[in-house]
C-alpha positions as CSV (number, residue, x, y, z in Angstrom):
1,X,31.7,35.5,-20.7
2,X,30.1,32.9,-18.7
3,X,26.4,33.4,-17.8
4,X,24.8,32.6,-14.4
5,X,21.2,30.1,-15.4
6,X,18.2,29.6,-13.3
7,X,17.0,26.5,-13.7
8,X,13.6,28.0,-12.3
9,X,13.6,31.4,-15.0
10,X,16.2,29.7,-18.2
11,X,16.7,32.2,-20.8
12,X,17.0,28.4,-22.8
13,X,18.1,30.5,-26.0
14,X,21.1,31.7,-24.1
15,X,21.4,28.5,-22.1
16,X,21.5,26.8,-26.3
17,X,24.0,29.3,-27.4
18,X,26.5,29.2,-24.7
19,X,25.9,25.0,-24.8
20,X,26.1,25.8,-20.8
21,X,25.1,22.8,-18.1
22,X,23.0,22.6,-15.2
23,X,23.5,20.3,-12.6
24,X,21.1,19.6,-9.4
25,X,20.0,17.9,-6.7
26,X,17.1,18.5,-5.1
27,X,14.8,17.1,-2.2
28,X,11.5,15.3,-3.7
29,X,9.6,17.4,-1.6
30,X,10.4,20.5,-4.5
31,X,8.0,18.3,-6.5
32,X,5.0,18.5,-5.3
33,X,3.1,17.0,-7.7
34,X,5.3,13.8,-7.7
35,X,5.4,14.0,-4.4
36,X,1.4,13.1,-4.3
37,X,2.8,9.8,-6.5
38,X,4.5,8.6,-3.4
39,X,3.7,6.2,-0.9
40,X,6.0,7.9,1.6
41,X,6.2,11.6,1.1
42,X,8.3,12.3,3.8
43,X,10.9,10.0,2.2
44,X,14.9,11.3,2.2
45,X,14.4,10.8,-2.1
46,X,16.7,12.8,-4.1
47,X,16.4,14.0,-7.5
48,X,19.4,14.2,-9.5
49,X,19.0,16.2,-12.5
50,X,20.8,17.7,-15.2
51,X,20.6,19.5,-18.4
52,X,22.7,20.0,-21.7
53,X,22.0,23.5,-23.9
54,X,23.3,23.1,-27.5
55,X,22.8,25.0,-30.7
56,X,22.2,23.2,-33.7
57,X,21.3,24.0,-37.6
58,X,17.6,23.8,-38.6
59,X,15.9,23.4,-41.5
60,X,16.4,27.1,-42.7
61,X,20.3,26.9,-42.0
62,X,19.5,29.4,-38.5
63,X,20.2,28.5,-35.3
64,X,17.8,26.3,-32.8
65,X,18.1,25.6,-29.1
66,X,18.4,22.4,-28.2
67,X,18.2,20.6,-24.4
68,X,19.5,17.6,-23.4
69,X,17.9,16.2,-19.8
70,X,19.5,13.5,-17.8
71,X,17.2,12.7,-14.4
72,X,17.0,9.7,-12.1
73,X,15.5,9.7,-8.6
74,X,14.5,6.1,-6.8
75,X,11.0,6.5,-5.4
76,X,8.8,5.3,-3.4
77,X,5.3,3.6,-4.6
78,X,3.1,0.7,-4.0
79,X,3.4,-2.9,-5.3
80,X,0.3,-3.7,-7.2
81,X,0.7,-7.3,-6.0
82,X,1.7,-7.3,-2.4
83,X,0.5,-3.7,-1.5
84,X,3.4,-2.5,0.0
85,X,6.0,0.4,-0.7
86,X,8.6,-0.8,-3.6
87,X,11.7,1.8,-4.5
88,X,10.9,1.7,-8.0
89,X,13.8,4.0,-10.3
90,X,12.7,6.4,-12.4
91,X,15.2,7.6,-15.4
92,X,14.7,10.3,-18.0
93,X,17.2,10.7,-20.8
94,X,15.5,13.1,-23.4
95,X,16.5,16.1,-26.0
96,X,13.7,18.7,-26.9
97,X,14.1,21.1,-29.4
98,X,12.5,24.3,-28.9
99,X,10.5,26.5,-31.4
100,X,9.5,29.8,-31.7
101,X,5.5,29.7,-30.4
102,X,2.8,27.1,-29.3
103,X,1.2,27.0,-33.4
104,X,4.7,26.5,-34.9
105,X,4.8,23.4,-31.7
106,X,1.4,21.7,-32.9
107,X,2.6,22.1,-36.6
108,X,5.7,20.4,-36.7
109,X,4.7,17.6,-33.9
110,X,3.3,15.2,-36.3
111,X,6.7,14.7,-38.2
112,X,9.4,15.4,-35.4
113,X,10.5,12.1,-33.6
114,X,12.1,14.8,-30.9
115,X,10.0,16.2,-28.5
116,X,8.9,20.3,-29.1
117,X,9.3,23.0,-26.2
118,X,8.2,26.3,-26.9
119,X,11.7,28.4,-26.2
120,X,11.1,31.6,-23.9
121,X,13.3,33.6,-22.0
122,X,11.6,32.4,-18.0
123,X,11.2,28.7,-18.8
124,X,10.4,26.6,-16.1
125,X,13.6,23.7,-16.4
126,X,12.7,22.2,-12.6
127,X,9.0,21.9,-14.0
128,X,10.1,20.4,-17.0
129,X,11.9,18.1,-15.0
130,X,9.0,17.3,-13.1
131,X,7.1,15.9,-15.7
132,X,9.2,13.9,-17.2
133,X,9.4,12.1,-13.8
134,X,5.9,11.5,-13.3
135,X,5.6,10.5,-17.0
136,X,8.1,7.5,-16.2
137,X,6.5,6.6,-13.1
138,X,4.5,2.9,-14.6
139,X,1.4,2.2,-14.7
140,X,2.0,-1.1,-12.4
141,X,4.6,-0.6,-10.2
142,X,5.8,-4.0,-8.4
143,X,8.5,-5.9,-6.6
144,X,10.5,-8.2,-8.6
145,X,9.9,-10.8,-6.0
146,X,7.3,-9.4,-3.5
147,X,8.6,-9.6,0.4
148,X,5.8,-10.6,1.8
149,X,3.1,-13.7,0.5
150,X,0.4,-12.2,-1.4
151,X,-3.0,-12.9,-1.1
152,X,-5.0,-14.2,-4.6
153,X,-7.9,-14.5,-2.8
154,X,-10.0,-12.1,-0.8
155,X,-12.0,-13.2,2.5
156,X,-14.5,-11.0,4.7
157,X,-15.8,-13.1,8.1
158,X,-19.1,-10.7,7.3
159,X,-19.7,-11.8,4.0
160,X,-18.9,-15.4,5.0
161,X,-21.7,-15.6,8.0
162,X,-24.4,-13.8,5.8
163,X,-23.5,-16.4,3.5
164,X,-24.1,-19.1,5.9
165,X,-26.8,-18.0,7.4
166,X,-29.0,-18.4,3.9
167,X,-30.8,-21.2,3.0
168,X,-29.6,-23.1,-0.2
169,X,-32.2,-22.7,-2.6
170,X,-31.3,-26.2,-4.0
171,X,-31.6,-27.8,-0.4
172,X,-35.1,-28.8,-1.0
173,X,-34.2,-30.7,-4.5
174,X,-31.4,-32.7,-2.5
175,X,-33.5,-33.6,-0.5
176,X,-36.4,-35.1,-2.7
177,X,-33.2,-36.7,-4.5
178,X,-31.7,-38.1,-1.5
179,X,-35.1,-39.6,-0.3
180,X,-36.2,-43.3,-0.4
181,X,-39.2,-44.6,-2.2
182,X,-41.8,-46.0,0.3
């Protein structure tokens, strides 16, 4: 019997033992918190997601639910040369095993290369999901060639007239140096 999965409520122990699939794509705007990433947040940006349940033997020789995510979604942020919006591609490829509770988690963390997910019956997959985007988003987003000609230098016309308008302290020294003996 095939079960039905929510990718918002995933029973991921069921999801694991029927090694069932997910598939989705969704609108950027269901991700509100990547959404605040974005330059534009009205942008037509899909997210293309899916997941992978699978059983596999642990330690003990029992059962443990495994998930593989696939995600990719081309967003929009800004160049941190030229300043403007660069489609930057963001791509999560990533198996977490999950564990029984939170202390069983911070226990086994240190020695696991995988990442840990504390199984449950209502886990949030589109929230998992989520983060994984914004964790790929980089620090310093940029064009490979920017479109426009950036600007190394910065210039404010009220800067410069204060700046003209004071006397050089050294003027008077010039002066005295520039000066002819009588």
């Amino acid at each position: 019997m095939t079960t039905e999965f929510s990718p918002l409520r995933l029973d991921v122990n069921g999801f694991a033992a029927e090694a069932a699939t997910l598939i989705g794509a969704d609108p950027v705007n269901d991700y509100p918190r990547l959404v605040a990433e974005l330059t534009d947040p009205a942008a037509e940006v899909q997210v293309h997601w899916q997941a992978q349940g699978e059983e596999r033997a642990g330690a003990s020789g029992a059962a443990v639910p495994w998930v593989h995510l696939s995600v990719d979604a081309v967003v929009p942020l800004v160049c941190q040369r030229c300043l403007t919006p660069v489609e930057t591609p963001l791509v999560v490829d990533r198996w977490f095993r999950f564990v029984a509770d939170e202390a069983t988690a911070e226990a086994e963390d240190d020695e696991s290369e995988e990442d840990l997910l504390v199984v449950a019956r209502d886990f949030n997959l589109k929230g998992l999901v989520e983060d994984e985007l914004i964790m790929e988003i980089p620090v310093t987003p940029v064009h490979d060639t920017c479109p426009v000609q950036v600007q190394l230098s910065a210039a404010d016309a009220d800067f410069d007239s204060v700046e003209g308008g004071k006397p050089n302290p050294f003027a008077v020294l010039d002066a005295l140096r520039t000066r002819k003996p009588e």
